[in-house]
Every structure is written in structure tokens, then in C-alpha cells.
C-alpha positions as CSV (number, residue, x, y, z in Angstrom):
1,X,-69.3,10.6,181.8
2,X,-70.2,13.8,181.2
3,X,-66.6,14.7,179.9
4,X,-66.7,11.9,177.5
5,X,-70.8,13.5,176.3
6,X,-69.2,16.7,176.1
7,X,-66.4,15.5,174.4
8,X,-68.5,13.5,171.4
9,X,-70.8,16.7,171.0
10,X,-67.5,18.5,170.1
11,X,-66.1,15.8,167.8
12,X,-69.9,15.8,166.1
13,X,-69.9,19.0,165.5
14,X,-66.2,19.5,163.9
15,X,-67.5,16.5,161.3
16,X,-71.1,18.3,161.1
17,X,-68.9,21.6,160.1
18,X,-66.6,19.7,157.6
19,X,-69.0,18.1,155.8
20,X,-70.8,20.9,155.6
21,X,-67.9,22.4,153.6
22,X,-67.6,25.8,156.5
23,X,-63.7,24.5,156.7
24,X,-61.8,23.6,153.1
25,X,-61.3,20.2,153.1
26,X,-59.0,17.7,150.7
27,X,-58.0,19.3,147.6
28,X,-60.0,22.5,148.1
29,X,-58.7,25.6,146.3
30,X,-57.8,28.0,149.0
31,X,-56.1,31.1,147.7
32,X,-53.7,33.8,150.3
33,X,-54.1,36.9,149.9
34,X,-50.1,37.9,150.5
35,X,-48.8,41.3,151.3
36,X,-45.2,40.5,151.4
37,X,-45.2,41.0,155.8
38,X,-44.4,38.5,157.7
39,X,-48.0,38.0,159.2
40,X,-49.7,37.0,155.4
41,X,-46.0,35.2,154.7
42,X,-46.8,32.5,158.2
43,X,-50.2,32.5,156.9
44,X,-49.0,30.8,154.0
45,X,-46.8,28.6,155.6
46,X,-49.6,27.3,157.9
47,X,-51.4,26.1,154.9
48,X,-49.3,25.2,152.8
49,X,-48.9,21.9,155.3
50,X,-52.3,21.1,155.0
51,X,-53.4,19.6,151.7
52,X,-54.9,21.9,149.9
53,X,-55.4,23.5,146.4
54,X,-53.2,26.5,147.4
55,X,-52.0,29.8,145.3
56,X,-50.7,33.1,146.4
57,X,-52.5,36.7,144.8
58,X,-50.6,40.1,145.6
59,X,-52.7,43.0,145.0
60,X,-51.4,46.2,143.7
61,X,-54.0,48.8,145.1
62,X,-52.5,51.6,144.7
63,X,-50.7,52.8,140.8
64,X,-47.9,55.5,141.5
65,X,-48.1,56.8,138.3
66,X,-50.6,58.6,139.2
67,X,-48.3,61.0,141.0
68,X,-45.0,60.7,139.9
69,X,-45.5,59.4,136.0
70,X,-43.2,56.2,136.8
71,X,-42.9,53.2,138.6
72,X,-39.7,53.2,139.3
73,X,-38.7,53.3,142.9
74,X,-41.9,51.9,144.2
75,X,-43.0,50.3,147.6
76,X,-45.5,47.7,146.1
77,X,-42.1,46.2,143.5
78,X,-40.4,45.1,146.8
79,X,-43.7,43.6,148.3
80,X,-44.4,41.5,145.7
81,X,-40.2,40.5,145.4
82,X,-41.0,39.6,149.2
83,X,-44.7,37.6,148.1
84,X,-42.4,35.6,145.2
85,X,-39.2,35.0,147.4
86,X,-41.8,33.3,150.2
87,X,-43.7,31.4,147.6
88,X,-40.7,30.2,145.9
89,X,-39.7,28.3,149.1
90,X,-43.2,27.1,149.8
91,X,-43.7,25.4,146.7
92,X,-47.0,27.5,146.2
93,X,-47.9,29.5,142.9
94,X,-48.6,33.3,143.0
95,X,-49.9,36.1,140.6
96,X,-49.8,39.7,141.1
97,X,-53.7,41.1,140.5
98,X,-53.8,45.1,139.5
99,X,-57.0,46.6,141.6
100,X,-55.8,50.1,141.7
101,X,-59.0,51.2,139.6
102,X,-61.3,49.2,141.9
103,X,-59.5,50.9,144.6
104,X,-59.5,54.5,143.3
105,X,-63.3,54.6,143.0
106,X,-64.6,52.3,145.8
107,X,-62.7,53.9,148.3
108,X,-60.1,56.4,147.4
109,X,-62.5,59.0,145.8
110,X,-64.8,58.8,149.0
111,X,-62.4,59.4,151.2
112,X,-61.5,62.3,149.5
113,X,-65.1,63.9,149.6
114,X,-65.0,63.2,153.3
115,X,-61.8,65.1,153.4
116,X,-63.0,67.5,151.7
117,X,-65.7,67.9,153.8
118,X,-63.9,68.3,157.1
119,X,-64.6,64.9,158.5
120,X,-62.1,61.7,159.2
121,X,-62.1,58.7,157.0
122,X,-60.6,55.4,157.7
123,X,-59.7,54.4,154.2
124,X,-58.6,50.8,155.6
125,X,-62.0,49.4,156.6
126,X,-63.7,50.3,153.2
127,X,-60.5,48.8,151.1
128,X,-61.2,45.2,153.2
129,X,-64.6,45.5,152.5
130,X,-64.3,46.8,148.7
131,X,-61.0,45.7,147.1
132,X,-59.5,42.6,149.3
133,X,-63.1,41.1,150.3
134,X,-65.4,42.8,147.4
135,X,-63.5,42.9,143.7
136,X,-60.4,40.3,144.9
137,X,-62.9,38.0,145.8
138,X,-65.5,38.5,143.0
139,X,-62.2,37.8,140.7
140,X,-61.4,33.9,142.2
141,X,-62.9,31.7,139.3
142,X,-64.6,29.2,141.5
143,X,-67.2,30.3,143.5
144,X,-66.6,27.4,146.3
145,X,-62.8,28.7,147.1
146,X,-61.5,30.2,150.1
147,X,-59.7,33.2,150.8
148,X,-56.8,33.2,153.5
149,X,-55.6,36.3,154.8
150,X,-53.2,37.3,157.7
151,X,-55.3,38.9,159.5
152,X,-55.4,39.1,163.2
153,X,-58.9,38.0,163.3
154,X,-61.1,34.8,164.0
155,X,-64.6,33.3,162.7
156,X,-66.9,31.3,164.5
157,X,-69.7,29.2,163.1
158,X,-73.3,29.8,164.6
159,X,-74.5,26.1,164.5
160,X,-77.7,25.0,166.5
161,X,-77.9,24.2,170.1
162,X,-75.6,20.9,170.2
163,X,-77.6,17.7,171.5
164,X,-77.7,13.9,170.6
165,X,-81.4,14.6,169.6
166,X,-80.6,17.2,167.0
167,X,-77.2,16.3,165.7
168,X,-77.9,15.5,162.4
169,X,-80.5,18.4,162.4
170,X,-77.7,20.7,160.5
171,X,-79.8,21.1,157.3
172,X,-82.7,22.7,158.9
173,X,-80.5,25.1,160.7
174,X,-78.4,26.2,158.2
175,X,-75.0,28.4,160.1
176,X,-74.1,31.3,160.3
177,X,-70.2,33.2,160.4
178,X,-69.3,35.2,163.1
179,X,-66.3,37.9,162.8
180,X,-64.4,36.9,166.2
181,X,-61.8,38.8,168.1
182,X,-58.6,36.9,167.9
183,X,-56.3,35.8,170.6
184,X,-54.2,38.3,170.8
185,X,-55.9,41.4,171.4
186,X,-52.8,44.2,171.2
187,X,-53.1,43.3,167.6
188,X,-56.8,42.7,166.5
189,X,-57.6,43.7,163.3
190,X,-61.7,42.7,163.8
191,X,-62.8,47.0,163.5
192,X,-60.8,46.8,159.8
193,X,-63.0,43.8,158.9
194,X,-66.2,45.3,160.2
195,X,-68.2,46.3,157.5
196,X,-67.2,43.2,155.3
197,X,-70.2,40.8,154.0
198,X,-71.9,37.7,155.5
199,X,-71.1,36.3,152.5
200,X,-67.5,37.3,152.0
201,X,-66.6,36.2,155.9
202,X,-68.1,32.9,154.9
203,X,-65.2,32.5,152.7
204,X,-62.6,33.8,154.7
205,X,-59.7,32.0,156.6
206,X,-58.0,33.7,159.3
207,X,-54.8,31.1,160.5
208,X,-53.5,33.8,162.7
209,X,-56.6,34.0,164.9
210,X,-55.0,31.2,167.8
211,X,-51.8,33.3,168.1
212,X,-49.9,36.0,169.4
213,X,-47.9,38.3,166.6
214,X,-44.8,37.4,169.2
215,X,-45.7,33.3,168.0
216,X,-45.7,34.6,164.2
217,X,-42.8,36.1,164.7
218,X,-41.0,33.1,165.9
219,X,-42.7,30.5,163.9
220,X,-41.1,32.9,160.8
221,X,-37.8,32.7,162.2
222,X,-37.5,28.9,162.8
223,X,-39.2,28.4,159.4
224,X,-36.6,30.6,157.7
225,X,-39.1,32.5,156.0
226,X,-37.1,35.6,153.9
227,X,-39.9,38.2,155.8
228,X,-39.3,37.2,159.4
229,X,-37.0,40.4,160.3
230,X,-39.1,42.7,158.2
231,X,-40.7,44.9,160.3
232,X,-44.7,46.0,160.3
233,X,-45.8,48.4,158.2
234,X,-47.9,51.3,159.5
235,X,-50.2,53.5,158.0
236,X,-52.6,54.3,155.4
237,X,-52.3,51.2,152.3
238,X,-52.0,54.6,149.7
239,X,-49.7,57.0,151.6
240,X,-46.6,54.7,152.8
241,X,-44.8,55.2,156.0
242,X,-41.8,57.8,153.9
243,X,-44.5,61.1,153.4
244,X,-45.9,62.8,155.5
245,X,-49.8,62.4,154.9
246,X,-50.5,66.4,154.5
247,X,-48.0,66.3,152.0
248,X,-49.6,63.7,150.1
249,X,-53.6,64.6,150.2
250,X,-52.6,68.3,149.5
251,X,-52.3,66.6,145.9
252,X,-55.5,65.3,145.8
253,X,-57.7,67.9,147.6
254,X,-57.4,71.9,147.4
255,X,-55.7,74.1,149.7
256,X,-58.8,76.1,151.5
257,X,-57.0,78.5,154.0
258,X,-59.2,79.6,156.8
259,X,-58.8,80.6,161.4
260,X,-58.0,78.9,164.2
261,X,-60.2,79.9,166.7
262,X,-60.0,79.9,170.7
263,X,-63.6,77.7,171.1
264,X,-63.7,80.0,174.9
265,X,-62.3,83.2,174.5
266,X,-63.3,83.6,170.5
267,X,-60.1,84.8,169.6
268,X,-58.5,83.9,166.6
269,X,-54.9,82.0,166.8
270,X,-53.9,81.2,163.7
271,X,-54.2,79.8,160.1
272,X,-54.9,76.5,158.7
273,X,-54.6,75.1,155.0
274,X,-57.2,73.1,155.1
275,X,-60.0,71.2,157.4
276,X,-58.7,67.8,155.9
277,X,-55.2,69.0,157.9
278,X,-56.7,68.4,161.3
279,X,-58.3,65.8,163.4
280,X,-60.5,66.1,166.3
281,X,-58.5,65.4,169.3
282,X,-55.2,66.4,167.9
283,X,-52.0,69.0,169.0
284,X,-52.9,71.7,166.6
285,X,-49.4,72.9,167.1
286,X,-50.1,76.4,167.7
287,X,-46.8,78.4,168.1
288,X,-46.2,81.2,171.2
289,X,-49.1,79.2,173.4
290,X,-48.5,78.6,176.9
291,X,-49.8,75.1,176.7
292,X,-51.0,73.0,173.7
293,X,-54.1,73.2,172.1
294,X,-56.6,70.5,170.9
295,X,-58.8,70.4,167.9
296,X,-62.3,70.3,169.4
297,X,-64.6,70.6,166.1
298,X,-64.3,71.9,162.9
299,X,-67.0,74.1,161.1
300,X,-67.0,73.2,157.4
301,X,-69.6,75.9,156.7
302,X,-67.3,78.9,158.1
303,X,-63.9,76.8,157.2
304,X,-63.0,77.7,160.9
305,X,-60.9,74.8,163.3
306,X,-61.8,75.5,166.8
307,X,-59.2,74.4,169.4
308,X,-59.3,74.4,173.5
309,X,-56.4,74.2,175.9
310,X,-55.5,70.9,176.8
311,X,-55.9,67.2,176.3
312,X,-58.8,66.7,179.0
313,X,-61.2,69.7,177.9
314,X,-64.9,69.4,178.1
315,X,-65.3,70.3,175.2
316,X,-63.0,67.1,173.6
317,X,-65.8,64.7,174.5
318,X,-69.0,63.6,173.8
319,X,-71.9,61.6,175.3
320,X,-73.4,60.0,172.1
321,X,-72.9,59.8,168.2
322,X,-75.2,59.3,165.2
323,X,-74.3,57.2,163.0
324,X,-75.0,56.8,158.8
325,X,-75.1,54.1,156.5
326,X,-75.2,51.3,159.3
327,X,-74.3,48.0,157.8
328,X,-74.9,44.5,159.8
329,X,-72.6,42.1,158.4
330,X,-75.9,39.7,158.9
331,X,-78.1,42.3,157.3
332,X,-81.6,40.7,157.9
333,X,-81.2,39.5,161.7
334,X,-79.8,42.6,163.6
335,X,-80.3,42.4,167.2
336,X,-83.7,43.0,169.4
337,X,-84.4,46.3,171.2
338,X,-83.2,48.2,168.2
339,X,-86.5,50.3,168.4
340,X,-87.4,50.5,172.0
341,X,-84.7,50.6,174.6
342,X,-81.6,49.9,172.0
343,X,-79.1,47.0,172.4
344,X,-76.2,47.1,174.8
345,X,-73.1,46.1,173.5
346,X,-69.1,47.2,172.8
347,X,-68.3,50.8,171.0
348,X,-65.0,50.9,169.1
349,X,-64.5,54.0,166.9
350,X,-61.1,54.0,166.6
351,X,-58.4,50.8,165.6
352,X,-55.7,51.5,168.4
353,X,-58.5,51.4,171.5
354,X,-60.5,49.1,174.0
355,X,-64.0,48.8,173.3
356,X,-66.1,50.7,175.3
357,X,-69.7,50.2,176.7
358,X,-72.3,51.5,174.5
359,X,-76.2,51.3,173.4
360,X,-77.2,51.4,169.9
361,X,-80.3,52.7,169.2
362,X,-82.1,53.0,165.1
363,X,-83.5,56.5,164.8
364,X,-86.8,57.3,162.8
365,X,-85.0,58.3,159.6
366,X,-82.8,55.1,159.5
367,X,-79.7,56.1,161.3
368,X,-78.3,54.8,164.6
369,X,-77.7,56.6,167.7
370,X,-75.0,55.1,170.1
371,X,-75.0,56.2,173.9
372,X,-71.7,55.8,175.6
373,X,-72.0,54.8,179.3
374,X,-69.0,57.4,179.9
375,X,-68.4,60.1,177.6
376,X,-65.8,59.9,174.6
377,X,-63.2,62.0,174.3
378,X,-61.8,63.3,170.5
379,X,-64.7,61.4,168.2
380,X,-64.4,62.8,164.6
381,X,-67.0,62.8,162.0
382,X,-66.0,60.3,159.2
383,X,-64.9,57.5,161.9
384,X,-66.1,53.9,161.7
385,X,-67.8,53.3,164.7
386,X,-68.4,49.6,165.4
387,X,-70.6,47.1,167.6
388,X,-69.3,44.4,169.3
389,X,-71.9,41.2,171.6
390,X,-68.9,40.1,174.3
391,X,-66.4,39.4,171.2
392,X,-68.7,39.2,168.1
393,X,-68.6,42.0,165.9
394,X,-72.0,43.0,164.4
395,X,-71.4,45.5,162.0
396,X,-70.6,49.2,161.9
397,X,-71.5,52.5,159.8
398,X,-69.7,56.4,159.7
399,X,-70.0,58.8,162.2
400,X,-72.1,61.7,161.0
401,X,-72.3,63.9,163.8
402,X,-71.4,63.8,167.6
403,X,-73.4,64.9,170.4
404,X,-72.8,66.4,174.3
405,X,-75.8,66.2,176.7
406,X,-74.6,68.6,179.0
407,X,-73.0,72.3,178.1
């Protein structure tokens, strides 16, 4: 008996969801967002068996003639080839959409002022939030549409306690969307979605979310789709996987020589070009040293990189962060304890890393404080830092400075 209750609620609240229009439904307008990969090219497939209003949009983000003066020879022709092969055989129409301005001033030019200033963006997040779910989005003619990306990333519904009594309740309770980790967790892309909108997630479809990129791969191979042997691109959107990304900022920011600096003994052990040029946490690649050394801080004021021997320093970790321009993706409900003993959640600050234990804490002049249980090791100014409850994400903001209790 109590299978078959449990079993109604679900079926309830699947129909309470539909008819609430959180899913598309018949004839909807649900438009991919296609990068020419495999992952976006399965997306498409997936829907393109259900019955919907369905179109393609490439984006071009990124306008090589900026640098070179041409077009020819570029990445993004090839993509959107790939994007119009896959369409082609899928019956589905598709437009290319230019946002390389949208892209240059919402997040290009502030990465390169955080550059500038020594610290480490992650371009990525702020192009989801700005181009793909900000201008893209703001671009779809009809307000009610839906936009399908091949992310791996899930959404959840926040609906009211499910029970006979309140069923039909729904309008009272109006629900919420939750940015989910997916199943596969080797490749979850929830930290690049974590500063999009309430309002943007609600319109966002994620069909990749119930499977494993080894699935996608082999639903693409049975389906014959032209990406399914292209392999994955990695990287920043703007630099490409053929440069080296030194060689491309130096373009964009100023070369501004300065030391190298032993952070124990004092001494000086070298040159840099520039504090954009290193990382906290990386090899500095020091020549004639008897071991390698690791970027421990950088001192924008002095333009001096301060290294220490080894990966596993002291002085490569910290014990908390503070944290600027904190963002909850629902902005008016953020969770309890924020001003007294701070919420415990999950810490991610970097994509390729588990989430770690953490409590976030609001600070008198509006920024956040997160306390790791265990200290961090090779945090960088400029990060994303985000906040996870179990697998919700709740929102995230930029690292502004890291902090070590103990000497």
C-alpha cells in the first residue's frame, strides 16, 4: 500500500509540474544552444524526439579580427560547419548569433583588469552567466521558451511538501529551480553555472544530467551523429587549445617586469613578465634550483611573485577566504545562520576538484567569509568560490583575499 501512495504522490507531482509549464510540453519552443561537440550535438538529438518547437543557435563569442585582421582560418567556422552538419540530419533549423561584443565587455574586459591586477579569473563562469544565460537568452523572442544546453548539469524543482491534502495546493506555493549536480560527477559543469540567475535556470534544460559523458559518447556513435569522434575541447572559450595562453593575454595586457623572490630566505631568483603570468600554486619553472618552486602570493603593489620550495609548503595554504560580490542564485532567501554561527555547506573554488567542507559566514561590510574545516592549499585571488547544500548549488562570488590563522 504504501508503494502504490508513494507511487501516486510521484505521478501527482510530474502532472502538478507539467501543467505548471516547469517542463516544455507539446509544441513548446525549446531552442539548443549548440557548440558543434558532441555533448550539445546528443543534446539535440534527445530533443529532437520529443515534440517540440525545436531550433539550433551557435554563438560566436569571440571575433578574431580583433587580433589577426581576418577570419580566415578560424576555430569557430569549423564549429558552426559541425552545428549545421548535425542539424542537417536532425531535421532541426539553426542560426549562427554574433555576441562577441556582449562578450568583450561583460566578461572579457574584466578579466583583463583582474589580470592586470595580479589575481586569477575564471572567464567561463561569467560567459554562462553573461553571454549564453544573460544576452543569448535576453535575445529568444518569446519570453515562455526554453534553452537546452549540453551541459553536465541538472535542475530540480522545489515544490511543497507532497501530501493528498495539499496536492492541488501548487498555486500558493509557487516553486522554485535548483542547480543540481548531475550524474556523472568526473564531468560536472554545476561551478561554471554558479552564478547564473533564478530566472535564467528556470528556463534552462539540461538532457545530459541522467548520464555519464561514456553514455553520450555511445548514444553519438549509434546515432551516427558527424561529432561523435570529435574529441573535447579544453580551455579558455577565447584562447583555443593551439596558443599558449601567455602568448595570447601578453596582447591584451602590458608586459610589467618585476623579482621572484625566495618567500624564506628573501633572496631574489629571478624575473617575471608579468603577475598575470603566474598562478598561486603553480611550477614557477625557476632554472638551476634543486627542487621546484611554487608560487605562494603575489604582491601587486611591489610587482614581486614570491615562490617556496615544494608542492606541500605551509605557506601554499590557507585556512579561510573572503569573498566579494556574493551572488545567491535565489537572491532573497539565502540560507539561516548567515550572521551568527554561518552555514555549513560544500566549498568548490576550483572546476577540476571535490568539494570540500566549509562555513560561510556574511561579514559587516557585505562580504562573505568561508572557513575550511582543513586548510586549502594554492587558493588565488580572482577564483570563483562556490557553495554547495549536499548537491544544490547556492551561489558563489570572487575571492578577494585569502587568509592563514596560524604563522
Amino acid at each position: 500500500m504504501r508503494g502504490w501512495t508513494t507511487s501516486v504522490l510521484r505521478s501527482l507531482s510530474l502532472l502538478r509540474t507539467q501543467s505548471a509549464g516547469l517542463t516544455p510540453r507539446k509544441g513548446d519552443r525549446v531552442v539548443i544552444a549548440m557548440s558543434g561537440g558532441v555533448d550539445s550535438s546528443v543534446t539535440a538529438k534527445l530533443l529532437a524526439d520529443q515534440d517540440y518547437d525545436l531550433s539550433a543557435v551557435f554563438m560566436r563569442n569571440w571575433d578574431t579580427r580583433d587580433e589577426s585582421g581576418t577570419d580566415q582560418g578560424c576555430e569557430w567556422k569549423k564549429d558552426w560547419e559541425d552545428v549545421q552538419r548535425v542539424c542537417r540530419m536532425l531535421g532541426i533549423r539553426c542560426q549562427m548569433v554574433d555576441l562577441s561584443r556582449e562578450y568583450w565587455t561583460r566578461v572579457f574586459e574584466p578579466a583583463l583588469e583582474l589580470w592586470e591586477a595580479g589575481s586569477t579569473p575564471n572567464p567561463d563562469i561569467w560567459c554562462n552567466k553573461e553571454v549564453k544565460f544573460g544576452a543569448l537568452i535576453d535575445r529568444l523572442t518569446e519570453k515562455d521558451s526554453w534553452l537546452a544546453t549540453g551541459h553536465y548539469a541538472d535542475k530540480k524543482w522545489a515544490l511543497p511538501p507532497l501530501s493528498l491534502s495539499n496536492v492541488f495546493a501548487y498555486g500558493k506555493f509557487p516553486p522554485r529551480p535548483q542547480l543540481r549536480r548531475p550524474v556523472d560527477r568526473s564531468k560536472d559543469q554545476t561551478y561554471y553555472l554558479s552564478a547564473i540567475s533564478e530566472s535564467s535556470l528556470a528556463r534552462a534544460l539540461f538532457p545530459l544530467a541522467p548520464y555519464k559523458k561514456t553514455e553520450v559518447r555511445e548514444m553519438a556513435q549509434k546515432w551516427g551523429l558527424p561529432t561523435a569522434t570529435r574529441e573535447e575541447s579544453m580551455g579558455i572559450c577565447f584562447v583555443g587549445e593551439k596558443r599558449r595562453f601567455d602568448d595570447f593575454i601578453s596582447q591584451y595586457v602590458p608586459s610589467k617586469p618585476g623579482l621572484i623572490v625566495d618567500l624564506e630566505s628573501g633572496k631574489t631568483l629571478g624575473r617575471h613578465q608579468g603577475l598575470h603570468s603566474y598562478t598561486v600554486g603553480q611550477n614557477a619553472r625557476i632554472k638551476g634550483m634543486p627542487q621546484k618552486m611554487h608560487v605562494a602570493r603575489k604582491n601587486p603593489k611591489e610587482n614581486i611573485i614570491y615562490v617556496v620550495p615544494g608542492s606541500d609548503h605551509p605557506a601554499l595554504y590557507c585556512d579561510s577566504i573572503v569573498v566579494d560580490k556574493w551572488k545567491w542564485i535565489w537572491d532573497d532567501a539565502p540560507p539561516d545562520g548567515l550572521d551568527s554561527d554561518g552555514f555549513r555547506g560544500r566549498v568548490q573554488y576550483r572546476h577540476r576538484m571535490m568539494d570540500v567542507p566549509g562555513t560561510i559566514q556574511r561579514l559587516d561590510d557585505g562580504r562573505m567569509r568561508i572557513t575550511f574545516q582543513k586548510p586549502q592549499s594554492s587558493v588565488a585571488t580572482g577564483q570563483v568560490a562556490a557553495m554547495w547544500h549536499r548537491d544544490w548549488c547556492l551561489g558563489c562570488g570572487i575571492i578577494s583575499n585569502t587568509e592563514r590563522l596560524t604563522s
